[in-house]
Each structure stands twice: as C-alpha cells, then as structure tokens.
N, C-alpha and C positions, 0 to 999 in steps of 0.2 A: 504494500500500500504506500501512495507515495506522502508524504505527510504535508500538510498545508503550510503554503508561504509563510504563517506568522507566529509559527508554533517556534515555543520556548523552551529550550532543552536543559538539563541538570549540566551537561557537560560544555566544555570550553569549545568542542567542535559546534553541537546547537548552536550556540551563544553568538561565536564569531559568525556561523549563518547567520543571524538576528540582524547583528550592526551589520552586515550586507548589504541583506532587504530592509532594513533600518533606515538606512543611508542611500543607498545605492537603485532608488531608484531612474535615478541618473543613471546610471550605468548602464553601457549596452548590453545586448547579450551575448555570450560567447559564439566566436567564431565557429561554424562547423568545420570540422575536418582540420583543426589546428593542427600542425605541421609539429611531432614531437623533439625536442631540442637533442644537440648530437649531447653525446657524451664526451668530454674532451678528452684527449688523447693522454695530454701529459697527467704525473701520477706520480707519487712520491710515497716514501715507506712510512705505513704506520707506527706510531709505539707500537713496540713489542707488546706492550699488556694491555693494547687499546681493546675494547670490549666492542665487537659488532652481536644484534642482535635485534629480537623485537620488542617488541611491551603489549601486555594484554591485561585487562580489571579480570578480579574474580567473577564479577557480580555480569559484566556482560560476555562471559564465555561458559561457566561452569553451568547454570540453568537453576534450576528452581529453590532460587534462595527464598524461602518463602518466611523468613522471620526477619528479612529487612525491610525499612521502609521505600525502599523503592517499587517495591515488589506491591505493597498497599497504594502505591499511586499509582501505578500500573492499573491497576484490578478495580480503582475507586470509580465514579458518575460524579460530578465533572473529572476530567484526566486530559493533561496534555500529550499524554502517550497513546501513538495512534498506532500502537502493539504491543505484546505483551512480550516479554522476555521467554517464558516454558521453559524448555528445554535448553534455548541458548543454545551454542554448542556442544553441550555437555560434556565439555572438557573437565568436571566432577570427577567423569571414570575416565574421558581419556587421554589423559594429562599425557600417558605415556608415550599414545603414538601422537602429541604434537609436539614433543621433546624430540624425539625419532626425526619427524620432519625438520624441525631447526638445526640440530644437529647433523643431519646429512645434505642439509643445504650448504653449510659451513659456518655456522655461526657459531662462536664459543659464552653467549651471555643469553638470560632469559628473564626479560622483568615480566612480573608478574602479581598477583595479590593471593594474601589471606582474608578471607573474608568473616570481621569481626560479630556479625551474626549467628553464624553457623559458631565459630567459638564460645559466644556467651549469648548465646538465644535467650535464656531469661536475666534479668539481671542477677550478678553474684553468682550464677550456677555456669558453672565449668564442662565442656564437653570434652574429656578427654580423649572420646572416639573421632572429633572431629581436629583437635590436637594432633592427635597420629595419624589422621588423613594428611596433615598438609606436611609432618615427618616425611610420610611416603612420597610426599610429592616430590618436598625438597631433594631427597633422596636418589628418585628418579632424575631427575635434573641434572643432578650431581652426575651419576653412572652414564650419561648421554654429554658428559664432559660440556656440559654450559654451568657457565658459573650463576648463580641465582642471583636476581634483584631483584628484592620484597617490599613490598606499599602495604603498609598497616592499617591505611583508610586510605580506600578511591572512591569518595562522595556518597556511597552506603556508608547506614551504621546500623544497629537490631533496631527493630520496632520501638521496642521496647525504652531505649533513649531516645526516642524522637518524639515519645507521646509523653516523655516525661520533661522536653522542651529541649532536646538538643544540645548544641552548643550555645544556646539562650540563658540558662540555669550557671549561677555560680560555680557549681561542683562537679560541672565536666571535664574540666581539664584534668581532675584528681580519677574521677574513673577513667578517661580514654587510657589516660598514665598506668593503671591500675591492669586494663588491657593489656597493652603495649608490656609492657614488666612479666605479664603470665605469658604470651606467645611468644617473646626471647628467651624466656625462661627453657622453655620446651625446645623452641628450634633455632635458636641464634645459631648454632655451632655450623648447623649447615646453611647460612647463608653467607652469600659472599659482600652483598650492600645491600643496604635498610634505610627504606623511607619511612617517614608519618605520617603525612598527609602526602595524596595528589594534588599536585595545585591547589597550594593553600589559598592563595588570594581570588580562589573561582568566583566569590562573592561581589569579591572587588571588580573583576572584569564583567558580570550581569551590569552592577549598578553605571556603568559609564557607556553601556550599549545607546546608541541612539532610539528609540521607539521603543524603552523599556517599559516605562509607565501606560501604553498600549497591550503589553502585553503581561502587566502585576494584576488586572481582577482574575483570569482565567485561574493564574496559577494561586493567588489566593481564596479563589472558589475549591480548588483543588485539597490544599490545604486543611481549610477548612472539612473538608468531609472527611478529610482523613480524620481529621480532630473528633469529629462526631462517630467515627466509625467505630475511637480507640476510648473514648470517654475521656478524650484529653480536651482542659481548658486551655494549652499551650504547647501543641503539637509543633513541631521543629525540624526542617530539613537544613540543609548544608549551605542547597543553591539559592534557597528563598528565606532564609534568614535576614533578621534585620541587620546589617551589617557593622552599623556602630555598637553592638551589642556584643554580635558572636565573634567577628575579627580577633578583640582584645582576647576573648575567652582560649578561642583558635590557638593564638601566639603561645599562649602559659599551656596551651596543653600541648603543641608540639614539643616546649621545653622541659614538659615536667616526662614526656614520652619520652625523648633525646636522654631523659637521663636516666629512666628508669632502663630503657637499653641496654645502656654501656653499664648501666650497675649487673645487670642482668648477663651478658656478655662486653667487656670493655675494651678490645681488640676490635669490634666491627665497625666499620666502616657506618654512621648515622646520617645521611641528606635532608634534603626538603628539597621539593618539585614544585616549581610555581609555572604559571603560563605564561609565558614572556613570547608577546608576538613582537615584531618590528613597528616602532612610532618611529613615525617621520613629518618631520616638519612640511608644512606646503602653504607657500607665500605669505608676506609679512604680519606679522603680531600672532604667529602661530602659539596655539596653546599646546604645542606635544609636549614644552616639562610640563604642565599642570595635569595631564592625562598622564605621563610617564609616573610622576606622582601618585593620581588616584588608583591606578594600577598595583601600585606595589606596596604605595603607605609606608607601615614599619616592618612587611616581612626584610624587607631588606637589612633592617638593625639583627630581625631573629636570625636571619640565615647569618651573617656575620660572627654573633657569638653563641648559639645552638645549631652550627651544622658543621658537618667534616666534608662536606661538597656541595655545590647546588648542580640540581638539575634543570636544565632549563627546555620548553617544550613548543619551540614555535610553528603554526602552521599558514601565518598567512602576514600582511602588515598592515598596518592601521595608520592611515593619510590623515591627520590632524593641521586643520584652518586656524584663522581666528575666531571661527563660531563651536568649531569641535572637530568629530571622524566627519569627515565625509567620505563621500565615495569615489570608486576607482576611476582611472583614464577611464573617458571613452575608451570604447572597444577592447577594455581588456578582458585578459582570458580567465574563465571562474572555474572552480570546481564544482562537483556536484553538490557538496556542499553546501553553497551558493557565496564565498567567499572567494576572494583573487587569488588568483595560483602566482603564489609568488616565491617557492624555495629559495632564493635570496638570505630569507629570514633567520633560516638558519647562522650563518655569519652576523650578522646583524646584533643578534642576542647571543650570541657565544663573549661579543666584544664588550656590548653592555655590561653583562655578567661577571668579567672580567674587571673592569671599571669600576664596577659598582659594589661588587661583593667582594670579589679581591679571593674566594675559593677554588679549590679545583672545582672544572666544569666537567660534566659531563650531560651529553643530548640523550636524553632519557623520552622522547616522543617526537618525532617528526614523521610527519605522511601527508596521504592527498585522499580524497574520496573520488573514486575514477570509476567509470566500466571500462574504460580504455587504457590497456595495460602498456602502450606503450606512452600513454603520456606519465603513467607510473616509473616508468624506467626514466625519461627523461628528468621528471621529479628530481627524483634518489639523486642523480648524475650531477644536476644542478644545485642541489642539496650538498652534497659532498663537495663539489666543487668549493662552495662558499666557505665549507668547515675546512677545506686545505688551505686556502688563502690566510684562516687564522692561524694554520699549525706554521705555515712560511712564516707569520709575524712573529712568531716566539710565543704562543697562546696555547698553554696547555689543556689541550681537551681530550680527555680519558674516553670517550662513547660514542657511538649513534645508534642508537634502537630505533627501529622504523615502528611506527605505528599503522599495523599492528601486525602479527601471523597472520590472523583469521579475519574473516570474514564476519564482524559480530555484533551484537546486542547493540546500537547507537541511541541507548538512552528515549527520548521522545520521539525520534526520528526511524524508530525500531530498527530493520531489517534493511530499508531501502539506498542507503549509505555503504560504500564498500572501499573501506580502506584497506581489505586485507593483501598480502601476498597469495595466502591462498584463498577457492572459493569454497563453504559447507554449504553440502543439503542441508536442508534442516528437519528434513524425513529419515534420510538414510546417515546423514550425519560423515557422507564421507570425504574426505578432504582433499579438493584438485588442486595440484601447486599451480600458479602463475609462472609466464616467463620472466618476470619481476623477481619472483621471489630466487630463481635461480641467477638471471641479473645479477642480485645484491647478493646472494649467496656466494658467487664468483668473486669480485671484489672481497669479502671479508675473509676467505679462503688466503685468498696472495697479499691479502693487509697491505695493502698499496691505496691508497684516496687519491 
C-alpha cells in the first residue's frame, strides 16, 4: 500500500519525507530514467579495522513484538500506520541465515538491536529466555565473523513505559539505566560496540520539519487512543513527545545508561547515534546555524562527555533560507522517499562531526529508498566517495553501515519503502540478494573506498 503524501513517521527517514512535501512543493518531480552516477575509479586503502557492514532495528525486522508500543499504534483507530509490522521479517528465528548472507557478501560488522520489550515486557520482570535469545544471536554473529553493533533503544520501548509516560516522567532515565545495566550484564562480553539511543535528537528533527503542526492533530488523535486503550492519563512515545520535556530526560538517561554499561562491562566501546543530515546555507541572512542548533541542542555537550564515538547517520540535506528549509533545485532528483538524493551528505557530517564533537566517527546508517538498484549502486559509490575525501583530509572515520540488509518494516510508511540490499517475501520470507548488495559486498571485501 502506498502510504499518503502527509503521513508522519516515528522514524528520521518519515520525517525527512515530511520537510520534502513540507517544503518542496516547489520542487519538480524526478526525472524519469535518471542516468545512474559512474562509480569512480580511483580508491584508496581502508583502515585495516575499518568496519563495512549494514544496520537493521529489532523492532522493524524481527516481527511480532507485541509488548511495544509501537506495535499498539500500529493496531490503534486513528493510526498513522498504513500497515502493520506481523511478521516483519522474522528475523526473530532467522537471525542466522541473515548473518550467513552479510557474511558471505563480505562484510565483517552487523548493527543491529535488542529489543527492550521482549527483555522487560512487564515492568521489573526479567525475561531470561529472551536474555538468551539475543546471547544466541550475538553468538551467531560472532561465529559468521561480523563483529556486533548493539542499539539499546531504536525508538521502541515496552508498552508498559509509554502508558506510564515515557521519557515524560522524572524517573526514566533511572529505569532505561536500570535496563541498559541488566542487558550488558548478560551480553556485553559478546559485543563489539554499544549504543543507547538511535538518534537521540529524532524529537528535535520532527519539531523543525516545515508543515509539522499540519500534521500534530492526526498523531495526537493517535496518541490519544492509545492512552484510552492502556488506561493511561499520560501515554508517551519517543517521536511525539513534548520535547522541552523529554530531551533533558533523554540526555541523563543516555548518561546514567553510558554508565551503567561500562560499570557493567568497562572495556566496551559506549556511542550515541544522532541524525545528522547536511545544513547548508542558501543566500543571505541564512538561518542554517539557528537550525544547525535546533537540530542538535545539547546532545552535542552529551556526546562530548558521555560517548566513546559518535555515530553519525545522514540520508539527505537540508537547504536552509532566511525564512527556514526550503526546498530542493528545481528538477532535482528524489528518492522514493520523497526526499533529494543527495549522498554528498555523507562527507558533509563526517566533517561537522569532527568539528563539533571532536570523537571518533563512525557512519553507522546511510542508504537510499530505490526500486532501482542501480541508482542504489550509484548511491553507495557517491556515498563513499565523499567519506574518502575525509579519510584524504586526515579524518578519522572507523565505518559505513549501509542502511539497511533487508528489505523492512518502514515505521508509518510500512512495507512500501525499500532501502534494502536484499528483497523479502513477506509470505515465504525468502531473501533475494541485490546487485547492490554484492556491489558493496565487493568493495568491503578489498577494503579499498
């Protein structure tokens, strides 16, 4: 189903569609039969321990997390989700043949999540069986020689903290922490790097979208029913938080998580992932610092003194006037999306990143939503390209995880979106590689960018 122009998604790819059609509709429409960009020729060696790889949520591959709230906005009347997640890919059971696949494509790293619902479904109660699921997982991971990267929250949390107000409530940041402490406790050993949040500041980039307040009754109808569905007077999501609220809350819980980690295992490598798309100025009295600002706020202070890397996750760039974002050149070329196809961005925010936060980087999410795989390939080529031109500067960047493996669960926008390498049924559940995925598998194989 293809999802409506003005639908508003939990996640950063929604979102960036939003300010698009927000903005954009100036914008022409993309050219048919875009002509895919060469790959250039020249190529230079990676670090040796640079990490190629993908990145996938638990919550939009594994299937029927049925004790998060996302899973209740899914299934609510009003819902912005024009599908439901099910089955997803049920990569639940089969984690192990899409280890199999990255691994024989050539990649040596795999981010991916725990999903802290299935861990603490009720509150205070522990699932040990589902503890030793994500053991197995990491496990597997491990024996298929990808080193594991773990997100502790990708914008799901259990029902059960979001009916009791989210990161709304004072004393979240002491249970996310209290989470975060019991799943290192268990599986630190086999990972190789640990986030806390995905895109922490997702809040921040909803609130600065153009035609947001267009699209705050639907999601607060949504809301709402969830509230009435759970007997909650202060039901709580991530994306629709009020942000001068939960941000501050956000900060102290990835730091009070940051620490319960390293108390947990003190050896591991601890990040934070923000969205960091490309701001760029355009003609005089440009407000891009004052959006580069509301973008990021104070995560930039947290990542400084609670991170041991940032990751940074760009997929598009944001044209900032002296009125705000507007929209792209005439005639430029979008994704499916409906956001500018601008790989670029990549370099752009590796440099910011570098500026700004002063940690090692690594590209922990970058992709395109295509059906056309060769403008996927072109992507990647463009993409890398821009991240070589930082490693020529003397800019250390440990990553590129493409987003995503699969073919999967796009939040509001279900099913119809496909950033994967590879394509799944979602009957037979079987997994087609892309020529993309062997593309970028070649490349990470000869670690040459």
């Amino acid at each position: 189903m293809t999802p409506p122009k003005d639908s508003l998604g939990v996640s950063r790819r929604n979102v960036i569609a939003g300010a698009a059609l927000g903005a954009a509709s100036l914008a022409a429409p993309p050219a048919s039969g875009a002509t895919p960009r060469p790959q250039q020729a020249q190529t230079v060696a990676a670090p040796p321990d640079f990490l190629w790889g993908t990145a996938i949520s638990a919550y939009q591959s594994e299937g029927n997390n049925i004790n998060a709230d996302a899973w209740l906005q899914e299934n609510i009347k009003p819902t912005l989700f024009v599908a439901r997640s099910g089955d997803a890919c049920d990569s639940y059971h089969r984690y192990e043949e899409d280890f199999a696949i990255a691994a024989a494509l050539g990649f040596n790293c795999y981010r991916f999540g725990i999903e802290w619902a299935r861990i603490e479904p009720n509150e205070g109660f522990w699932s040990n069986a589902e503890l030793d699921h994500y053991a197995r997982v990491l496990e597997a991971c491990r024996r298929h020689g990808l080193k594991p990267v773990v997100t502790f929250n990708h914008f799901t949390v259990p029902l059960w903290f979001a009916a009791r107000g989210g990161f709304e409530v004072d004393d979240s940041p002491q249970i996310f922490a209290r989470f975060c402490g019991q799943a290192a406790q268990h599986l630190g050993g086999l990972m190789h790097l640990a986030t806390t949040f995905n895109e922490a500041n997702i809040q921040l980039l909803v609130q600065i979208m153009p035609g947001y307040a267009k699209f705050l009754p639907a999601a607060k109808a949504m809301i709402r029913a969830c509230a009435k569905a759970t007997d909650s007077p202060k039901f709580s999501t991530m994306a629709y938080a009020d942000p001068a609220i939960s941000t501050p809350l956000m900060q102290e819980a990835h730091r009070q998580a940051y620490t319960a980690i390293k108390a947990a295992r003190p050896s591991l490598p601890v990040g934070l992932t923000l969205t960091t798309q490309a701001i760029q100025a355009v003609g005089p009295n440009s407000l891009a610092a004052l959006y580069q600002e509301k973008l990021y706020g104070d995560w930039i202070t947290v990542a400084r003194t609670h991170a041991d890397f940032i990751g940074v996750q760009p997929y598009t760039r944001f044209l900032v006037d002296a009125s705000g974002i507007t929209a792209p050149p005439p005639g430029s070329e979008m994704t499916d999306a409906g956001y500018e196809y601008y790989p670029q961005a990549v370099g752009a925010v590796i440099r910011w990143a570098h500026q700004a936060i002063g940690k090692p980087i690594y590209v922990t999410e970058n992709g395109i939503a295509t059906n056309d795989d060769r403008k996927r390939i072109a992507f990647i080529d463009s993409a890398l390209a821009s991240l070589r031109q930082c490693l020529d500067d003397g800019i250390a960047v440990h990553s590129y995880l493409y987003w995503s493996l699969l073919d999967n669960f796009e939040w509001t926008s279900g099913y119809s979106k496909h950033f994967g390498l590879v394509a799944v049924d979602l009957k037979s559940f079987q997994r087609t590689i892309k020529p993309s995925a062997r593309h970028l598998g070649d490349i990470a194989r000869a670690n040459r960018i």
